[in-house]
N, CA, C and O atoms as a Maestro MAE file, in Angstrom:
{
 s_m_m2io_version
 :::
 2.0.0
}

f_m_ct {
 s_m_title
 :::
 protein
 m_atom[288] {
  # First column is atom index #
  i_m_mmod_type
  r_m_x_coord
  r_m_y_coord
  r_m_z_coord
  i_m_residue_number
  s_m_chain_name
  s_m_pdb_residue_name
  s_m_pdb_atom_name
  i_m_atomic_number
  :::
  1 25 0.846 -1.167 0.000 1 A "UNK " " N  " 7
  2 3 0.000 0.000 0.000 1 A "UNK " " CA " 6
  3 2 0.894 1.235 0.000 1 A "UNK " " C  " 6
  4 15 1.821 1.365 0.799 1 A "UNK " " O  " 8
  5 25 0.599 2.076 -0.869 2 A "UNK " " N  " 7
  6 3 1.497 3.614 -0.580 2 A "UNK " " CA " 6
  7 2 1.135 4.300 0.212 2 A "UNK " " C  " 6
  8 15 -0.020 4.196 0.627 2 A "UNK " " O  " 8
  9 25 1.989 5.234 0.694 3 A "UNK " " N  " 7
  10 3 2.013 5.907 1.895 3 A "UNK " " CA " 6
  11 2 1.999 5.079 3.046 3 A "UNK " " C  " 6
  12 15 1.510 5.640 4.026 3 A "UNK " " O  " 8
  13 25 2.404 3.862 3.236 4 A "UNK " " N  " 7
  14 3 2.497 3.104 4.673 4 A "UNK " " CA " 6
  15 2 4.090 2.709 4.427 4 A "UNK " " C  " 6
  16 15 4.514 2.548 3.283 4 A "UNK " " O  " 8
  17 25 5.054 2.546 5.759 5 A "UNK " " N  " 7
  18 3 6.220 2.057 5.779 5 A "UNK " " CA " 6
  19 2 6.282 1.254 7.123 5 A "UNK " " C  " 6
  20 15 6.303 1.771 8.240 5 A "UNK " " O  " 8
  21 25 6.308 -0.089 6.847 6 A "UNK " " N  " 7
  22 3 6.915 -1.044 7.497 6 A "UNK " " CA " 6
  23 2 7.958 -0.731 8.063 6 A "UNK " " C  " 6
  24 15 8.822 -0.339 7.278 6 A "UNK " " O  " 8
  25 25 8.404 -0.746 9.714 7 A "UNK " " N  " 7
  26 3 9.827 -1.257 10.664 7 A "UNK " " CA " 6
  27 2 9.534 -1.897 11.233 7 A "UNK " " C  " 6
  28 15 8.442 -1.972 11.797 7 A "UNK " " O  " 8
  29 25 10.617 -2.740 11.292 8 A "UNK " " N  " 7
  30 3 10.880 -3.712 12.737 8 A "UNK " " CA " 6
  31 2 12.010 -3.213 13.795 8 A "UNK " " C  " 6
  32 15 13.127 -2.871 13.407 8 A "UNK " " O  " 8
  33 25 11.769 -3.205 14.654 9 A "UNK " " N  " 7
  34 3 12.977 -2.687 15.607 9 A "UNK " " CA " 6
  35 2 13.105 -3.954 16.380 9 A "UNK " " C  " 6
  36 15 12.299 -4.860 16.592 9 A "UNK " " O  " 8
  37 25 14.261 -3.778 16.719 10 A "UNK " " N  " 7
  38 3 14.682 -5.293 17.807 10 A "UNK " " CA " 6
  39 2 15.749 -4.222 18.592 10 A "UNK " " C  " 6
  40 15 15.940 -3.119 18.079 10 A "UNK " " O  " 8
  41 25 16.500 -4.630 19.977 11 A "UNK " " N  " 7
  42 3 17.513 -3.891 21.023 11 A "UNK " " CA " 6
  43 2 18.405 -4.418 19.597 11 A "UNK " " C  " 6
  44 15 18.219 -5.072 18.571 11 A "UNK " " O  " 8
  45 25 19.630 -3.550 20.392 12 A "UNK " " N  " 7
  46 3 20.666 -3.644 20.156 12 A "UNK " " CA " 6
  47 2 21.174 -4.739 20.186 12 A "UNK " " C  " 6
  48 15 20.878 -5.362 21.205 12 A "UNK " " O  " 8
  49 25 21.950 -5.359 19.362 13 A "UNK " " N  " 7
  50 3 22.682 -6.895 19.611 13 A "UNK " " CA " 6
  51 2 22.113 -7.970 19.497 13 A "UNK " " C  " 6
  52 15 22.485 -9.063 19.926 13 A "UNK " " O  " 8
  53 25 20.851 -7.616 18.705 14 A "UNK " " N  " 7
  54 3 19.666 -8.980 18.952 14 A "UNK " " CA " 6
  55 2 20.417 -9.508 17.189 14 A "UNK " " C  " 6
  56 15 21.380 -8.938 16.677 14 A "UNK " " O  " 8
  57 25 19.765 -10.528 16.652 15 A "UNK " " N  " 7
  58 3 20.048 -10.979 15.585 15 A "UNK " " CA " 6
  59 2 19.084 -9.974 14.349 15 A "UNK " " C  " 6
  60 15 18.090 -9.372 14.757 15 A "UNK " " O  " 8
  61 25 19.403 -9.902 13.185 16 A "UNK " " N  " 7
  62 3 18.739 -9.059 12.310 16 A "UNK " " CA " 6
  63 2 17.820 -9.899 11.363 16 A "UNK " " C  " 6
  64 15 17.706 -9.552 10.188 16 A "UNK " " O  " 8
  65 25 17.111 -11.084 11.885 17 A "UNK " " N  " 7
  66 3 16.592 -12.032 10.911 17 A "UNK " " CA " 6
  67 2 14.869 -11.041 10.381 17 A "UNK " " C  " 6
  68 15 13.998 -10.410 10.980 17 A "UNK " " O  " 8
  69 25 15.137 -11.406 9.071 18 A "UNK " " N  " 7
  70 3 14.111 -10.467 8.746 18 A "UNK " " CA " 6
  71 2 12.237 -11.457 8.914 18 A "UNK " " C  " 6
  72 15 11.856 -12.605 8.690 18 A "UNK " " O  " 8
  73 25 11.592 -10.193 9.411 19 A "UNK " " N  " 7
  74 3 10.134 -10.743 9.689 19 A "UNK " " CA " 6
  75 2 9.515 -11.720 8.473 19 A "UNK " " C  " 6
  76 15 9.865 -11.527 7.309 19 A "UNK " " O  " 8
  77 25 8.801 -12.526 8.743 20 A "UNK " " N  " 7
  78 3 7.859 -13.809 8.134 20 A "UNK " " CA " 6
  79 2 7.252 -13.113 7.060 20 A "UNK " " C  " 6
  80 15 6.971 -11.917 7.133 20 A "UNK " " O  " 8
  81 25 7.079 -13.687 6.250 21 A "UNK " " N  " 7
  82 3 6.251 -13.083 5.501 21 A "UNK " " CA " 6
  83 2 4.972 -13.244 5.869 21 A "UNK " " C  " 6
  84 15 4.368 -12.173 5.921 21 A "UNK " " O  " 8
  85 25 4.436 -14.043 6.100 22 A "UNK " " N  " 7
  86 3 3.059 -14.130 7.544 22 A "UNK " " CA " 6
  87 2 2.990 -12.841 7.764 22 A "UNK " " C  " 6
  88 15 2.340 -11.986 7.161 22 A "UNK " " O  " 8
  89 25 3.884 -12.724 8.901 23 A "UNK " " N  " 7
  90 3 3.668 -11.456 9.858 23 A "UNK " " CA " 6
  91 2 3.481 -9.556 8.713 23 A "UNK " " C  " 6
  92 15 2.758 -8.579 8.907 23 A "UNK " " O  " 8
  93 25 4.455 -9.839 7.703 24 A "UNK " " N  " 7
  94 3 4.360 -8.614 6.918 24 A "UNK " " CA " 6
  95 2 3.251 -8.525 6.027 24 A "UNK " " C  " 6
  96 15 2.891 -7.409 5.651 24 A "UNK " " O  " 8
  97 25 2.619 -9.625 5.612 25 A "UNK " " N  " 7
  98 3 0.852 -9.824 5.134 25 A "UNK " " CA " 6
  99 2 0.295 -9.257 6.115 25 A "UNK " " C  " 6
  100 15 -0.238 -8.215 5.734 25 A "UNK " " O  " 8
  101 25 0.113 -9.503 7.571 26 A "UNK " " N  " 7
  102 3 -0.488 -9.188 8.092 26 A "UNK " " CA " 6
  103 2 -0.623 -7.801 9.136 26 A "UNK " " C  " 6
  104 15 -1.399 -7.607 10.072 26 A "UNK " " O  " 8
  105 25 0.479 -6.921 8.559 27 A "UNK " " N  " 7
  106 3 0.839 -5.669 8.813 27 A "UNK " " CA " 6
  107 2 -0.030 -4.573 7.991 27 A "UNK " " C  " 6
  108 15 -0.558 -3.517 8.337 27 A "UNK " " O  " 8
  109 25 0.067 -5.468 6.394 28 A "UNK " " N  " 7
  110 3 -0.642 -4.845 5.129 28 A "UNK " " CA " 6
  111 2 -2.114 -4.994 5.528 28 A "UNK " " C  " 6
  112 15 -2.918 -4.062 5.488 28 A "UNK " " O  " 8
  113 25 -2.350 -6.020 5.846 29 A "UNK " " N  " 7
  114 3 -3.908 -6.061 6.132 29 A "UNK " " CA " 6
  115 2 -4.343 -4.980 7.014 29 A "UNK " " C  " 6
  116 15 -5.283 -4.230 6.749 29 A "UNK " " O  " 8
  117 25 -3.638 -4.926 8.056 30 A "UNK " " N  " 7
  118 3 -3.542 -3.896 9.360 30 A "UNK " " CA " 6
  119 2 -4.145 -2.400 8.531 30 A "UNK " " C  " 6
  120 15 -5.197 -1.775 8.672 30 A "UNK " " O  " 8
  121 25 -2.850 -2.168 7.557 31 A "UNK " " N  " 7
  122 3 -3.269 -0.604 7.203 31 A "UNK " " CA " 6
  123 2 -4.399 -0.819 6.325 31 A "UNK " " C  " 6
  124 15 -4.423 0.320 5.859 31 A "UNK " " O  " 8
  125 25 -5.017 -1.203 5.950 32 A "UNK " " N  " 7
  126 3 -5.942 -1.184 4.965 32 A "UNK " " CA " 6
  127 2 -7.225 -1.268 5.696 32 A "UNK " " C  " 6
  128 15 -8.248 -1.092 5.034 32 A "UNK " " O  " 8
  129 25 -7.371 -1.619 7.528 33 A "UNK " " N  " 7
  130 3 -8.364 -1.770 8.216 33 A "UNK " " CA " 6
  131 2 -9.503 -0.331 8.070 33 A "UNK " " C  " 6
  132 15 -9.091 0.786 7.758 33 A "UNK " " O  " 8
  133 25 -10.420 -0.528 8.255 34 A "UNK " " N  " 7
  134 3 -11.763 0.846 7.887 34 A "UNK " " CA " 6
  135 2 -10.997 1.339 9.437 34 A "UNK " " C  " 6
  136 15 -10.815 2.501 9.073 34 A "UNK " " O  " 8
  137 25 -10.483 1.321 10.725 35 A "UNK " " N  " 7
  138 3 -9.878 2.392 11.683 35 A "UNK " " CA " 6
  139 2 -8.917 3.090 11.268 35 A "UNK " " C  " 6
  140 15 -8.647 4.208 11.707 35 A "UNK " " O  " 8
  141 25 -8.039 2.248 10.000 36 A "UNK " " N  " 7
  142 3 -6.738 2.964 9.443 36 A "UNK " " CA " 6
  143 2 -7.029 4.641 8.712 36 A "UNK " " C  " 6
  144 15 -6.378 5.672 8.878 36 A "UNK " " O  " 8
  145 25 -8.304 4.381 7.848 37 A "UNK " " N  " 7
  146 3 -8.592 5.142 6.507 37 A "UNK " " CA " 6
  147 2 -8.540 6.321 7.285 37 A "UNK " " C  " 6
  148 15 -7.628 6.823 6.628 37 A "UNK " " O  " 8
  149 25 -8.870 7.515 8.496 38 A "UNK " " N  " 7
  150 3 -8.797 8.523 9.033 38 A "UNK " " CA " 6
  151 2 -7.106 9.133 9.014 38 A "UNK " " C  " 6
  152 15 -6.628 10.208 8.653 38 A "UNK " " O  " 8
  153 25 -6.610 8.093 9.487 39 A "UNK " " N  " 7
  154 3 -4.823 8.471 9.748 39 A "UNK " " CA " 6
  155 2 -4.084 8.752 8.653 39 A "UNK " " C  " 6
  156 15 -3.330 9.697 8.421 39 A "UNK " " O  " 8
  157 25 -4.530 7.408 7.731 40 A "UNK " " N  " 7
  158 3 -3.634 7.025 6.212 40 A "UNK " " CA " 6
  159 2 -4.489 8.538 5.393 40 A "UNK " " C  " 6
  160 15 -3.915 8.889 4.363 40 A "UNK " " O  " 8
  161 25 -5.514 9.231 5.707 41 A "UNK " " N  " 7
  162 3 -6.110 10.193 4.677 41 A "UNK " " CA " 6
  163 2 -5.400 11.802 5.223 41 A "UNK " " C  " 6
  164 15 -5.207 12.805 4.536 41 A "UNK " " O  " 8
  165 25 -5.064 11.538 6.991 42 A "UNK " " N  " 7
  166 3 -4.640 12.949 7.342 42 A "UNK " " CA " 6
  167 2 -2.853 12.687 6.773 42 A "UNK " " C  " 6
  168 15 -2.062 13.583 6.476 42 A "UNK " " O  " 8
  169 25 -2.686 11.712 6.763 43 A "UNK " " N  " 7
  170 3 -1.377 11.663 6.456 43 A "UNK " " CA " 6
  171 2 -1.046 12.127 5.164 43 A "UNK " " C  " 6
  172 15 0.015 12.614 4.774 43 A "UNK " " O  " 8
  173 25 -2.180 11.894 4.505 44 A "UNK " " N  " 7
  174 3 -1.418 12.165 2.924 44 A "UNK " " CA " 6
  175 2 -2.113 13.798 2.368 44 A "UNK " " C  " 6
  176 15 -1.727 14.506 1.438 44 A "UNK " " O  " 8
  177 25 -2.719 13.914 2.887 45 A "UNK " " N  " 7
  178 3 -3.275 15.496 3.343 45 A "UNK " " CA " 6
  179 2 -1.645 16.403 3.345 45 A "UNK " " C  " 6
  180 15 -0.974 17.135 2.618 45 A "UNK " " O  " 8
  181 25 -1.622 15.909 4.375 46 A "UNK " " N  " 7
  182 3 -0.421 16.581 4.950 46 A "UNK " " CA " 6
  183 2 1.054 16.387 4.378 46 A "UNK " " C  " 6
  184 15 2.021 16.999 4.832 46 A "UNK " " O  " 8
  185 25 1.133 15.301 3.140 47 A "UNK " " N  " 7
  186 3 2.190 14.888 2.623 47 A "UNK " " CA " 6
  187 2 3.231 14.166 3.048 47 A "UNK " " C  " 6
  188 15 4.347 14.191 2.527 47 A "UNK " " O  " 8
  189 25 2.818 13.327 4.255 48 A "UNK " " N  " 7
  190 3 3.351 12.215 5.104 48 A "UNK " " CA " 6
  191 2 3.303 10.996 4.833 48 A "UNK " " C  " 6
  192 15 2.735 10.756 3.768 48 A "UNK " " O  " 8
  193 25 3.727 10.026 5.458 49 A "UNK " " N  " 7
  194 3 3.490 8.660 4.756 49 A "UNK " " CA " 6
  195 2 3.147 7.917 6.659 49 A "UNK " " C  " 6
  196 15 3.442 8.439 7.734 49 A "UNK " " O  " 8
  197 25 2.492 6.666 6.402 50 A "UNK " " N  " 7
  198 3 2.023 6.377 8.109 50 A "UNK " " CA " 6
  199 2 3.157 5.204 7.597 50 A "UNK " " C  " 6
  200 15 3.322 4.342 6.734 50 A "UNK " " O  " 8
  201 25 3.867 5.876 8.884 51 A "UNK " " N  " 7
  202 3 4.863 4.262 9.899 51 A "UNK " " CA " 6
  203 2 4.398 3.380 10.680 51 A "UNK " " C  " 6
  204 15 4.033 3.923 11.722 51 A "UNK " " O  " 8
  205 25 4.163 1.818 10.689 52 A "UNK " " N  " 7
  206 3 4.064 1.382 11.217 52 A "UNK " " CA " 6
  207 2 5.159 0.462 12.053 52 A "UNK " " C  " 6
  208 15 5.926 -0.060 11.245 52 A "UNK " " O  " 8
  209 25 5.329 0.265 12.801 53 A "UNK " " N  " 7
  210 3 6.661 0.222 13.479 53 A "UNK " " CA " 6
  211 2 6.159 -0.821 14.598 53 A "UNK " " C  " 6
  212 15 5.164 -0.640 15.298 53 A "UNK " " O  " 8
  213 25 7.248 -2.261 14.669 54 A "UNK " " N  " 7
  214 3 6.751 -2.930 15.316 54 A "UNK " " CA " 6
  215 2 7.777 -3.615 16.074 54 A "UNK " " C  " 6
  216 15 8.616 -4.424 15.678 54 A "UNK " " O  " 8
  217 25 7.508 -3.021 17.557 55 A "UNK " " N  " 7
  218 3 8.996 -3.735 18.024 55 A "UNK " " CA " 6
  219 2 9.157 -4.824 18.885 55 A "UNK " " C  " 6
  220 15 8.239 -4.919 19.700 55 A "UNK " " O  " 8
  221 25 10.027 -5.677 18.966 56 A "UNK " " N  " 7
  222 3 10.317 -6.715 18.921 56 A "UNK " " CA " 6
  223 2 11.327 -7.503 20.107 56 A "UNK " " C  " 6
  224 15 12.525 -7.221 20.093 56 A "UNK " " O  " 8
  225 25 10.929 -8.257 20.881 57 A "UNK " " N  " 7
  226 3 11.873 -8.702 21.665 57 A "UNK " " CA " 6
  227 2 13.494 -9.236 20.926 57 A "UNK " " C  " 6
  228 15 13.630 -9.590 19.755 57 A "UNK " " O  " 8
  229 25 14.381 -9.181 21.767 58 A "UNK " " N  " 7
  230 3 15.549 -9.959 20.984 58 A "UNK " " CA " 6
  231 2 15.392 -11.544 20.632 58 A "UNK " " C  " 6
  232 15 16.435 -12.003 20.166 58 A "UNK " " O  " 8
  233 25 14.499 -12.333 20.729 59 A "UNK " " N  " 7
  234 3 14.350 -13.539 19.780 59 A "UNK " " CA " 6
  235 2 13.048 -13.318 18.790 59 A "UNK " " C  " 6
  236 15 12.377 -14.140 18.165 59 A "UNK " " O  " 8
  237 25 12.931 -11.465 18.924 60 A "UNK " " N  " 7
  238 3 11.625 -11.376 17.572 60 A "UNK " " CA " 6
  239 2 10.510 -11.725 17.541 60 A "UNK " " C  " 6
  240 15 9.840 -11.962 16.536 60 A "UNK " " O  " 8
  241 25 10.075 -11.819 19.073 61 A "UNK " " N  " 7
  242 3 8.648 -11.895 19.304 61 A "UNK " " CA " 6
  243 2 8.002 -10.087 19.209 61 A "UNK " " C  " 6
  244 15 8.656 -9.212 19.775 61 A "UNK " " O  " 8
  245 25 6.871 -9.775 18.546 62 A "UNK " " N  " 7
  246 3 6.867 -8.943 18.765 62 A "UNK " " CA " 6
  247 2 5.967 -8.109 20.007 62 A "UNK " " C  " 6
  248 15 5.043 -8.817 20.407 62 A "UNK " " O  " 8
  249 25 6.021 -7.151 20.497 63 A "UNK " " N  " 7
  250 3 5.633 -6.517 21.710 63 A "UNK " " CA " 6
  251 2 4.879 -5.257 21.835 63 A "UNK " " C  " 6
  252 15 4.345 -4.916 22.890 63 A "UNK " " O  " 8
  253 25 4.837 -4.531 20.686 64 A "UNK " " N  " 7
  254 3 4.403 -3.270 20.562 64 A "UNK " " CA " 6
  255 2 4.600 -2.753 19.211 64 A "UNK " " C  " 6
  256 15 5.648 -2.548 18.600 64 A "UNK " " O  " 8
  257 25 3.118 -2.546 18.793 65 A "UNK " " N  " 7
  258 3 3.114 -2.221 17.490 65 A "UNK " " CA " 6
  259 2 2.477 -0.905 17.311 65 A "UNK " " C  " 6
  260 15 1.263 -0.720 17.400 65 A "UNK " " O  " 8
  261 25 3.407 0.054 17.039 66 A "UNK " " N  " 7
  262 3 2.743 1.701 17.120 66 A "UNK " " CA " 6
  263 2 2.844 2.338 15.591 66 A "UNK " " C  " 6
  264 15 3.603 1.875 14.740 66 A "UNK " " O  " 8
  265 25 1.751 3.748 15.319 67 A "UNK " " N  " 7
  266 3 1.713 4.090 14.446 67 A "UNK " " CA " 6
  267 2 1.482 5.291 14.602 67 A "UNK " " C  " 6
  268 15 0.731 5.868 15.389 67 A "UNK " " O  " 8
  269 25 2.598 5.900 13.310 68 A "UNK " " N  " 7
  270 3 3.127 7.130 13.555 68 A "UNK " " CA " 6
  271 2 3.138 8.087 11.717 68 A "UNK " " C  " 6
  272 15 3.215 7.440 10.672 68 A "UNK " " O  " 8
  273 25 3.069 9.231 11.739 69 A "UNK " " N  " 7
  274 3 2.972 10.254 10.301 69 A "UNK " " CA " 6
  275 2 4.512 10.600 10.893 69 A "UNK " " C  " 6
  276 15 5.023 10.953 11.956 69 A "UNK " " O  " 8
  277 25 4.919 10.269 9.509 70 A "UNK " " N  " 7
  278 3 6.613 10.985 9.157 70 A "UNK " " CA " 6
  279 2 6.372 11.661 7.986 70 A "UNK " " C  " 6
  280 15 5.179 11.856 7.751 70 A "UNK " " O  " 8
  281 25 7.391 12.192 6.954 71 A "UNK " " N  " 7
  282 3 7.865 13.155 6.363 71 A "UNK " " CA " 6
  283 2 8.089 11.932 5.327 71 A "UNK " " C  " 6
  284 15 8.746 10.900 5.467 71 A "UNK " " O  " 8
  285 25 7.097 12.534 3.930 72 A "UNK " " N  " 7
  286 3 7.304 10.858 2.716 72 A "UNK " " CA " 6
  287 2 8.913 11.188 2.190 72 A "UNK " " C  " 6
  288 15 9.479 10.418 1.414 72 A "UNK " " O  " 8
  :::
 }
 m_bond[287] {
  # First column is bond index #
  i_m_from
  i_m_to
  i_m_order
  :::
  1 1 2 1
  2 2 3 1
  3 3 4 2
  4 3 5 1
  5 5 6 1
  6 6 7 1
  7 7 8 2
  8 7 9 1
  9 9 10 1
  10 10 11 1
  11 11 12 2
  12 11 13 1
  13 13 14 1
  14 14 15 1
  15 15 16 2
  16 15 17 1
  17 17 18 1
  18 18 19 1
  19 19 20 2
  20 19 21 1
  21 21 22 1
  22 22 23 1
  23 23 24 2
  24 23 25 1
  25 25 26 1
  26 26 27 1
  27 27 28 2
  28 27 29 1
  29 29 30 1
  30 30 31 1
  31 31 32 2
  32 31 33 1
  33 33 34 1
  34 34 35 1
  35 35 36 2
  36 35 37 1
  37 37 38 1
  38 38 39 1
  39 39 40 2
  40 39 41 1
  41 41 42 1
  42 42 43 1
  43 43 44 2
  44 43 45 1
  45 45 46 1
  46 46 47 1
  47 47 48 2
  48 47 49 1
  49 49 50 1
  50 50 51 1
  51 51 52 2
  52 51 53 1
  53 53 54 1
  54 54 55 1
  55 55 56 2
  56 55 57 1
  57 57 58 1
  58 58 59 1
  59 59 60 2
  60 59 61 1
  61 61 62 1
  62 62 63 1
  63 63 64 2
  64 63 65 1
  65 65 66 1
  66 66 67 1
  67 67 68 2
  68 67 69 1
  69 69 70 1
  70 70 71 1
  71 71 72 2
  72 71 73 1
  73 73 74 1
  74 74 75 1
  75 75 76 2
  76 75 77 1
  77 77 78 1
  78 78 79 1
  79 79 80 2
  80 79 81 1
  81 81 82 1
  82 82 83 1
  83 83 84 2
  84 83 85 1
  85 85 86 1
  86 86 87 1
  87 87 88 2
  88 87 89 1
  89 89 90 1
  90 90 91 1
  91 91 92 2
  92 91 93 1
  93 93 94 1
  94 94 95 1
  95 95 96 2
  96 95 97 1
  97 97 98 1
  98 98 99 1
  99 99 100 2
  100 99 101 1
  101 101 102 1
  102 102 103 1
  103 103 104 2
  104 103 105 1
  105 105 106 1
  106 106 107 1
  107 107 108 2
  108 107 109 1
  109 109 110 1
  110 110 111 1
  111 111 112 2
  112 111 113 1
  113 113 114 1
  114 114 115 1
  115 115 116 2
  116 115 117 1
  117 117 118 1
  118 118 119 1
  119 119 120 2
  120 119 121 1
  121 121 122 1
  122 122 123 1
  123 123 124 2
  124 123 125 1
  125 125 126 1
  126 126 127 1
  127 127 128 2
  128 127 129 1
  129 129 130 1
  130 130 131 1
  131 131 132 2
  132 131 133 1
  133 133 134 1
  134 134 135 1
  135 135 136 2
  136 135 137 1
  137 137 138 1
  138 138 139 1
  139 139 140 2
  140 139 141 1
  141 141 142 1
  142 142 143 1
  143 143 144 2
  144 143 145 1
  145 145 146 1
  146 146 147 1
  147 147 148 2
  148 147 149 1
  149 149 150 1
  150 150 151 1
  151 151 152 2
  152 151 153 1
  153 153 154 1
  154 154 155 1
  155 155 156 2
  156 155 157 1
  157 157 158 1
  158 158 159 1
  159 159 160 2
  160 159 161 1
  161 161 162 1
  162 162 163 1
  163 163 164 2
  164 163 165 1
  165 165 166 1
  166 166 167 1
  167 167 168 2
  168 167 169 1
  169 169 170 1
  170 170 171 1
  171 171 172 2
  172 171 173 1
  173 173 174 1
  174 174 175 1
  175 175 176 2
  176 175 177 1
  177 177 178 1
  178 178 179 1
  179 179 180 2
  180 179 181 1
  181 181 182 1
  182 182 183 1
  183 183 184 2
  184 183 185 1
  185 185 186 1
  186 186 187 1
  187 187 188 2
  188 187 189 1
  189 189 190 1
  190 190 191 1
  191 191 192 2
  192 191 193 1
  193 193 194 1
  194 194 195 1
  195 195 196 2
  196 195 197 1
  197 197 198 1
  198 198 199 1
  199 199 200 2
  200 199 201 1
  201 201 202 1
  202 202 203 1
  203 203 204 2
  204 203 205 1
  205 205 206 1
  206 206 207 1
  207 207 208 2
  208 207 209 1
  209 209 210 1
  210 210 211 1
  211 211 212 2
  212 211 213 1
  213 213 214 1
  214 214 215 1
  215 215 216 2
  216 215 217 1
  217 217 218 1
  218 218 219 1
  219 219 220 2
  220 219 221 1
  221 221 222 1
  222 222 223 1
  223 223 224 2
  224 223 225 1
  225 225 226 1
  226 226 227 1
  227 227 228 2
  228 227 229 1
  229 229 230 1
  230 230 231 1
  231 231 232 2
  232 231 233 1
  233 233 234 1
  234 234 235 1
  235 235 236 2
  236 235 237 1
  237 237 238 1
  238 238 239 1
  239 239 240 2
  240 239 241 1
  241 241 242 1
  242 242 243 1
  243 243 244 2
  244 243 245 1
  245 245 246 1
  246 246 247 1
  247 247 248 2
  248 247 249 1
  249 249 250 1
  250 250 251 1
  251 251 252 2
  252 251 253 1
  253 253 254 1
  254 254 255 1
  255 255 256 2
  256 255 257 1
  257 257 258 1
  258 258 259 1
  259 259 260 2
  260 259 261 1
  261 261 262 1
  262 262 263 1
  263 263 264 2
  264 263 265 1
  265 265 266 1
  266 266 267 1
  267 267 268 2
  268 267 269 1
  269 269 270 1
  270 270 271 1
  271 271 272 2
  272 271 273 1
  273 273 274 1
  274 274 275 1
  275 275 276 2
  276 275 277 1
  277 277 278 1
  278 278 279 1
  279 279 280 2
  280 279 281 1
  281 281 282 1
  282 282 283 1
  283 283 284 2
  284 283 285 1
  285 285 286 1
  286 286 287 1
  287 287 288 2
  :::
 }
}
């Protein structure tokens, strides 16, 4: 989807294995939810793109998934 950007964050020193593809399907589904369409519409209003950012214990479980307007 445009205007959405996928992160994963993990600490420092954890391993860099990249997320499932499972899990990144189901990130996409995330932004495309009818709660998303308000954020993803002020965002692009405003000429931003929505971050979704999902962070991750050091064996990559994840723990907190927040969403944020940056600068496209």
């Amino acid at each position: 989807m445009q205007n959405v950007v996928f992160r994963f964050r993990r600490p420092s020193g954890s391993g860099q294995s990249q997320p499932s593809p499972a899990m990144t399907e189901a990130l996409r589904y995330l932004s495309e939810a009818e709660e998303m369409k308000p954020l993803l519409a002020q965002a692009s209003r405003s000429g931003n793109n929505v971050s979704i950012e999902v962070f991750q214990s050091r064996d990559g479980q994840p723990l907190i998934i927040n969403f944020t307007k940056e600068p496209a």
